[in-house]
KESEKE-938880 format. One record per atom (N, C-alpha, C): residue in one letter; x, y, z. Coordinates in nm, 2 decimals. Example, Ala and Ser with C-alpha at 12.3 -4.5 7.8 and 13.67 -1.06 7.14 Angstrom:
<pts>
[pt A; [1.32; -0.57; 0.78]],
[pt A; [1.23; -0.45; 0.78]],
[pt A; [1.32; -0.33; 0.78]],
[pt S; [1.28; -0.22; 0.71]],
[pt S; [1.37; -0.11; 0.71]],
[pt S; [1.29; 0.00; 0.79]],
</pts>
This chain:
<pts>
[pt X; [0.08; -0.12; 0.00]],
[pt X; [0.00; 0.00; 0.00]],
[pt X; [0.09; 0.12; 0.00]],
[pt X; [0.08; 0.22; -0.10]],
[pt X; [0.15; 0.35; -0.08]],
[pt X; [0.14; 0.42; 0.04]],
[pt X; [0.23; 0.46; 0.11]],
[pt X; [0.25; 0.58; 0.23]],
[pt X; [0.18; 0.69; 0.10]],
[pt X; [0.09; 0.79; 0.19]],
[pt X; [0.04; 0.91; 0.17]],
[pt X; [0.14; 1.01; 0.25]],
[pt X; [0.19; 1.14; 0.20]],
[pt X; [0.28; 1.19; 0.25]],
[pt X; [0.21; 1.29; 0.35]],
[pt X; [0.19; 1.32; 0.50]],
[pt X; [0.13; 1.37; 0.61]],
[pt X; [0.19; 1.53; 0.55]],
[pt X; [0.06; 1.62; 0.55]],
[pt X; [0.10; 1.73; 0.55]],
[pt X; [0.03; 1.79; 0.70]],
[pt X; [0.17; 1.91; 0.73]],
[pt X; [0.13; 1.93; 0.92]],
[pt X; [0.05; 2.04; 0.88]],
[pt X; [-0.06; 2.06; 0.95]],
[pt X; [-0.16; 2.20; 0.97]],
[pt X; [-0.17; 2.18; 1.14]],
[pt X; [-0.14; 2.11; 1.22]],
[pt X; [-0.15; 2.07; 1.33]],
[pt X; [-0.11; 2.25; 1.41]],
[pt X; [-0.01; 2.29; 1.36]],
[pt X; [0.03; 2.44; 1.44]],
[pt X; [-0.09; 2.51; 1.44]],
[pt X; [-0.18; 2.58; 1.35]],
[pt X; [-0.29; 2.63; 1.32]],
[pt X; [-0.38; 2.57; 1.44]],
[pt X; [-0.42; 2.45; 1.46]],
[pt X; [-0.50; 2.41; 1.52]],
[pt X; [-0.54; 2.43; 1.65]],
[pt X; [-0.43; 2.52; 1.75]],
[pt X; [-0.45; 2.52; 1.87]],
[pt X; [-0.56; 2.66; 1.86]],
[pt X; [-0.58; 2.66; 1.75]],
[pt X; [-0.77; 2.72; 1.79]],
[pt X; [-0.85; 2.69; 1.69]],
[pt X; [-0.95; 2.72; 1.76]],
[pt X; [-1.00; 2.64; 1.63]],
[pt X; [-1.07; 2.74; 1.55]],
[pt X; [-1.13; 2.71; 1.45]],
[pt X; [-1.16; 2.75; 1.30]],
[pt X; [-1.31; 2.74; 1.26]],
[pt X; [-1.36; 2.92; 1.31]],
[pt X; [-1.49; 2.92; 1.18]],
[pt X; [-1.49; 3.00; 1.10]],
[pt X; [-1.59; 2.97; 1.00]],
[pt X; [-1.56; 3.01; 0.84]],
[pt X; [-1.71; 3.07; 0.80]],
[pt X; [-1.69; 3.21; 0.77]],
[pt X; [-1.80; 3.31; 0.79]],
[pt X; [-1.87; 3.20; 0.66]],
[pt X; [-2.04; 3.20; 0.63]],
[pt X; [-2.13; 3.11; 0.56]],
[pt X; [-2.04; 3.20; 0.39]],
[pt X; [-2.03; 3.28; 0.35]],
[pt X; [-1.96; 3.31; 0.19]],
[pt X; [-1.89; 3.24; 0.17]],
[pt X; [-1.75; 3.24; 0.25]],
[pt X; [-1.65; 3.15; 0.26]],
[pt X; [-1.66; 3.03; 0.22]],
[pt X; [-1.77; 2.96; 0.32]],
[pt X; [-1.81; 2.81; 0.31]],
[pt X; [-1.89; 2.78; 0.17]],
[pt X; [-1.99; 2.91; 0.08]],
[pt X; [-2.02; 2.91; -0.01]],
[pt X; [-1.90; 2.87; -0.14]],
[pt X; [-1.81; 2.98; -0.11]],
[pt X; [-1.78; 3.00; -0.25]],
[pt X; [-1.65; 2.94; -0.25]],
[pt X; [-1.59; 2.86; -0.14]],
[pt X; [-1.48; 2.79; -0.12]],
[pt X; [-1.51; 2.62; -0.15]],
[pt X; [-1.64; 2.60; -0.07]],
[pt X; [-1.66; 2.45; -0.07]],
[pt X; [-1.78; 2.43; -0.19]],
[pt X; [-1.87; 2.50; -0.18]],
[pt X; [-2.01; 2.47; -0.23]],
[pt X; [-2.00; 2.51; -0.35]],
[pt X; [-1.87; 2.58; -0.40]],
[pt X; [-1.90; 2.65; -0.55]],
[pt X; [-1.96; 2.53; -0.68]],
[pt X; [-2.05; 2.52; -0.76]],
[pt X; [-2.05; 2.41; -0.81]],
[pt X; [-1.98; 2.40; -0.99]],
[pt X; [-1.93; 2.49; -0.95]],
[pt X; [-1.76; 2.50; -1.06]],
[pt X; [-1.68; 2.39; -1.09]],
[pt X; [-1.62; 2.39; -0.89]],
[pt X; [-1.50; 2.33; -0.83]],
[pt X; [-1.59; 2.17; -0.81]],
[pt X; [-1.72; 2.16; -0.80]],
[pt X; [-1.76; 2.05; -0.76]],
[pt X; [-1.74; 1.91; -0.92]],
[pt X; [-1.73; 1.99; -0.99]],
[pt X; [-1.70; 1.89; -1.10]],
[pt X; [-1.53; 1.89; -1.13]],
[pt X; [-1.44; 1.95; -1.07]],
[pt X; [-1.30; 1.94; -1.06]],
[pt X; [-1.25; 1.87; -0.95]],
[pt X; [-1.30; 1.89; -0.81]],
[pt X; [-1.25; 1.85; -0.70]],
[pt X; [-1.32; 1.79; -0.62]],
[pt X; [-1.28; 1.70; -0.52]],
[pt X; [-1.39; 1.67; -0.42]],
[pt X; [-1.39; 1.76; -0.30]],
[pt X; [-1.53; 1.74; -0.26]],
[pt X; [-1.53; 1.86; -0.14]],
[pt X; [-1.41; 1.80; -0.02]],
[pt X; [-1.40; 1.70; 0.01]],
[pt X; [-1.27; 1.68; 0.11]],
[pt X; [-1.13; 1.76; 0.04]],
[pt X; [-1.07; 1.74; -0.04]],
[pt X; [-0.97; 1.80; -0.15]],
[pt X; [-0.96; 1.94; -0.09]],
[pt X; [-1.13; 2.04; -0.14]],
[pt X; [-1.10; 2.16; -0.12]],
[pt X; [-1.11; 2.21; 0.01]],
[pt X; [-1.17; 2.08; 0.08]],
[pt X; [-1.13; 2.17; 0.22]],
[pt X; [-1.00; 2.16; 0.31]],
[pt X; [-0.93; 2.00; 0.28]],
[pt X; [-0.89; 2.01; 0.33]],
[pt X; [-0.71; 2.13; 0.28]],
[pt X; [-0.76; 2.18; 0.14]],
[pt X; [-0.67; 2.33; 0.08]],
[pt X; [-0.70; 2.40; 0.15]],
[pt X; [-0.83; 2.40; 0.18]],
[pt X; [-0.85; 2.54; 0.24]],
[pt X; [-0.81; 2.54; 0.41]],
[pt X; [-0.82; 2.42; 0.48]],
[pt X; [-0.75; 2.44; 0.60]],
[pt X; [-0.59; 2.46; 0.59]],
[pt X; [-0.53; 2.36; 0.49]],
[pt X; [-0.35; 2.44; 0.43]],
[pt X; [-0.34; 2.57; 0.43]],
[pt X; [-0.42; 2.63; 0.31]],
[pt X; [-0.39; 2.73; 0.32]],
[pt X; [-0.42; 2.84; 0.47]],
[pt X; [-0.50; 2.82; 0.52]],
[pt X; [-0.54; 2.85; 0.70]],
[pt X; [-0.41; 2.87; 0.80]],
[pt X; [-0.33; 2.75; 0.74]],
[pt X; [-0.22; 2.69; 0.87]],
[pt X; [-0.15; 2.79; 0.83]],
[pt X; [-0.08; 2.80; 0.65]],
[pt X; [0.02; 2.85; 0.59]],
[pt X; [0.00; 3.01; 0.64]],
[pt X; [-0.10; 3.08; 0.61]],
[pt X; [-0.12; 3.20; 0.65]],
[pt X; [-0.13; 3.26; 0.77]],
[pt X; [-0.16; 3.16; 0.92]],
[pt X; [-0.12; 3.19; 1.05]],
[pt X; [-0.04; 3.18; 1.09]],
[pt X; [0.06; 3.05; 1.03]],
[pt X; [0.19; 3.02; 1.09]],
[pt X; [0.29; 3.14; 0.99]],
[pt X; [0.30; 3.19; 0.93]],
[pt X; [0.37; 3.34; 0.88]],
[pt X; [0.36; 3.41; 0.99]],
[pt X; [0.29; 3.46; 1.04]],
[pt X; [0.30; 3.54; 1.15]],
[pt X; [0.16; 3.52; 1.29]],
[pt X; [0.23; 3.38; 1.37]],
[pt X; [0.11; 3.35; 1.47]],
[pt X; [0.07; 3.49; 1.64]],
[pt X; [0.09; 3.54; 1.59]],
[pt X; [0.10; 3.66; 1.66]],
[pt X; [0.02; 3.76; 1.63]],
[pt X; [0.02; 3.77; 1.50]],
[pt X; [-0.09; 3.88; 1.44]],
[pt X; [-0.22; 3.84; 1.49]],
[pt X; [-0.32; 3.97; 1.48]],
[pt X; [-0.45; 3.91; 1.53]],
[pt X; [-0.53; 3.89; 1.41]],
[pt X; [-0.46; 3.96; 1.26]],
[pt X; [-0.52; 3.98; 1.14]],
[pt X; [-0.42; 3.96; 1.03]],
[pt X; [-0.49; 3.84; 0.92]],
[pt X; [-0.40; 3.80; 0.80]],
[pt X; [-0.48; 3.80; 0.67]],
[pt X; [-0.45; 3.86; 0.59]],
[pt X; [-0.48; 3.87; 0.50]],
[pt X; [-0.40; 3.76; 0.38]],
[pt X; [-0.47; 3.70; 0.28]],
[pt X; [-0.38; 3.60; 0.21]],
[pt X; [-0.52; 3.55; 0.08]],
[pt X; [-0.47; 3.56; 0.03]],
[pt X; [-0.53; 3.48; -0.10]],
[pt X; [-0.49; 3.31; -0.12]],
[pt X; [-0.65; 3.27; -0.12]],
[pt X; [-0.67; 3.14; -0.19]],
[pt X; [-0.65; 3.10; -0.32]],
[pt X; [-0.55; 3.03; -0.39]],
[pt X; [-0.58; 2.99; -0.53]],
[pt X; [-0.61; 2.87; -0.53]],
[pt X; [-0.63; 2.85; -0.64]],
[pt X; [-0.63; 2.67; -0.70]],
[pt X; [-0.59; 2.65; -0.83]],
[pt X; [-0.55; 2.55; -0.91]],
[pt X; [-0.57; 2.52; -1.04]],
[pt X; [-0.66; 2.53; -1.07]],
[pt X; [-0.76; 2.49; -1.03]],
[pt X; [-0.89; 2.51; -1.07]],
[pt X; [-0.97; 2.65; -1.13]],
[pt X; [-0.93; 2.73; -1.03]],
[pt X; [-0.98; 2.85; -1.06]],
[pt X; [-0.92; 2.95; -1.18]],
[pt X; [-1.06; 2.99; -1.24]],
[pt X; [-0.94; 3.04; -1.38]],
[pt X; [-0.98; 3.24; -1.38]],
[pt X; [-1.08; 3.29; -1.28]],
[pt X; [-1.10; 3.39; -1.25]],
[pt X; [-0.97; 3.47; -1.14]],
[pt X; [-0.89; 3.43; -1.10]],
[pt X; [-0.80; 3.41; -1.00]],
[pt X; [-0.83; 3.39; -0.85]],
[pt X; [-0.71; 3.45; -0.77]],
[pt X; [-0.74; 3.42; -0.62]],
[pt X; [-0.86; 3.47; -0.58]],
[pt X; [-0.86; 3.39; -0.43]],
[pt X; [-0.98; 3.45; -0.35]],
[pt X; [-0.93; 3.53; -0.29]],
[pt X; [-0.96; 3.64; -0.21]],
[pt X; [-0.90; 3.74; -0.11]],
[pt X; [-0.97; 3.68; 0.02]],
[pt X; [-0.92; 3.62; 0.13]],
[pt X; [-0.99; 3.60; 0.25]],
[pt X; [-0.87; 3.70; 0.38]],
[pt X; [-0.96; 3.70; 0.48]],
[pt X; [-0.89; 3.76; 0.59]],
[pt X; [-0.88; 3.64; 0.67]],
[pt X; [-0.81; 3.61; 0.79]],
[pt X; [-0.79; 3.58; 0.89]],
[pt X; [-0.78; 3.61; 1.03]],
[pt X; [-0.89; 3.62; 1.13]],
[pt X; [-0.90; 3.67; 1.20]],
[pt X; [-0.90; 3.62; 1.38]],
[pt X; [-0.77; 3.68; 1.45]],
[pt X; [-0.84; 3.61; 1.57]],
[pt X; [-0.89; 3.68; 1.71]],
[pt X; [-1.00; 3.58; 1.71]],
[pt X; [-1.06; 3.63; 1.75]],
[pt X; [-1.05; 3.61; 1.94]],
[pt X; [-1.07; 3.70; 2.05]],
[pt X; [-1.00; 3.65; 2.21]],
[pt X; [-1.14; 3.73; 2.29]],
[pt X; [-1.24; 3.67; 2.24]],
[pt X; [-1.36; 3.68; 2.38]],
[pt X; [-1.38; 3.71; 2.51]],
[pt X; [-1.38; 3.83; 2.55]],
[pt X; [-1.37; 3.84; 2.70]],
[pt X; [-1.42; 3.74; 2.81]],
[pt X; [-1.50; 3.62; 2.79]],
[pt X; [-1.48; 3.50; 2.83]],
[pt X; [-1.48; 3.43; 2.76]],
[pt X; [-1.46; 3.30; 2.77]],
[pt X; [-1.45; 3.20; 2.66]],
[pt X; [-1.30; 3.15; 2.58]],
[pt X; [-1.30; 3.09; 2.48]],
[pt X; [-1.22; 3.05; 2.44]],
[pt X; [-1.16; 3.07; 2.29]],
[pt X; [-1.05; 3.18; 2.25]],
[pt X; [-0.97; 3.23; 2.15]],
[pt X; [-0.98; 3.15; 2.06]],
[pt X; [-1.01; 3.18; 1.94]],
[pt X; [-1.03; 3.12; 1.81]],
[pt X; [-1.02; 3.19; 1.67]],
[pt X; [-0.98; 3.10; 1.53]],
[pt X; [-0.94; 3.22; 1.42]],
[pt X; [-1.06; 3.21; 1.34]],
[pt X; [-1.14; 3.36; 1.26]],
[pt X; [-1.24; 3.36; 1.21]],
[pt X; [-1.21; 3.36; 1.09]],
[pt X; [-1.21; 3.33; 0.96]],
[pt X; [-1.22; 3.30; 0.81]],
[pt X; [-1.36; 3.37; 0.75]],
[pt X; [-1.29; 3.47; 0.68]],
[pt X; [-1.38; 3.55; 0.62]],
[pt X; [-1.35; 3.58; 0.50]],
[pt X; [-1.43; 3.67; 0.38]],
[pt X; [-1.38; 3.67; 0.24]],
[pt X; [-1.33; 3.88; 0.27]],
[pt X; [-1.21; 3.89; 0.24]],
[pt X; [-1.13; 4.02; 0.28]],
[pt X; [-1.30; 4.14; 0.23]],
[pt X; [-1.32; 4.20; 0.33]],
[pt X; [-1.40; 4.33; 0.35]],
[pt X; [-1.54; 4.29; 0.37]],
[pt X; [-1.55; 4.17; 0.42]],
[pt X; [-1.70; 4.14; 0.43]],
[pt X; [-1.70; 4.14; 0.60]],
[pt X; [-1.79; 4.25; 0.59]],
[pt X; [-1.87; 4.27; 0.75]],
[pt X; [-1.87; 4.11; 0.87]],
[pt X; [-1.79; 4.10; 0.96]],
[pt X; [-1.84; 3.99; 1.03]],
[pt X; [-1.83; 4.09; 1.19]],
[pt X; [-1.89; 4.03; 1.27]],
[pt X; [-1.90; 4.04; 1.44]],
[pt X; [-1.77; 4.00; 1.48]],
[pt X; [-1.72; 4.14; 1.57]],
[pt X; [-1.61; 4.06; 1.63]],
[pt X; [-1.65; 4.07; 1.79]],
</pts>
């Protein structure tokens, strides 16, 4: 049986991860990418790309970074990354599409 080669996103994960409903639209649900990719594929790009843009600088509270793909022939996405630290509760990064209104 082939070894699959383990890609680490594990750094990213010490918070966890939600992804404003556009995001989740036009990242997973686009029905473009659904005849090129499987929805596991693109998500799990889109949590890569998540790790790659936090772990650049885990310190910042805000990242800005574009999504590509092969797939895409309109180009990147623009998303932000946001974290977010709740006066109670428990610190987490928000995924959004760059300039779209979310609650912080």
């Amino acid at each position: 049986m082939p070894r699959m080669k383990k890609q680490r996103v594990d750094q990213a994960m010490e918070y966890g991860i939600a992804i404003t409903a556009q995001v989740w639209d036009q990242v997973l649900l686009d029905p473009a990418d659904r005849r090129r990719s499987t929805y596991e594929s693109r998500l799990m790009g889109l949590f890569q790309a998540v790790a790659r843009a936090h772990n650049q600088n885990p310190q910042a509270r805000q990242v800005d970074f574009d999504l590509s793909s092969s797939e895409q022939k309109e180009g990147a996405l623009a998303l932000t990354l946001t974290r977010i630290d709740p006066p109670q509760g428990v610190a987490y990064l928000l995924l959004s599409l760059q300039g779209e209104p979310v609650e912080k």
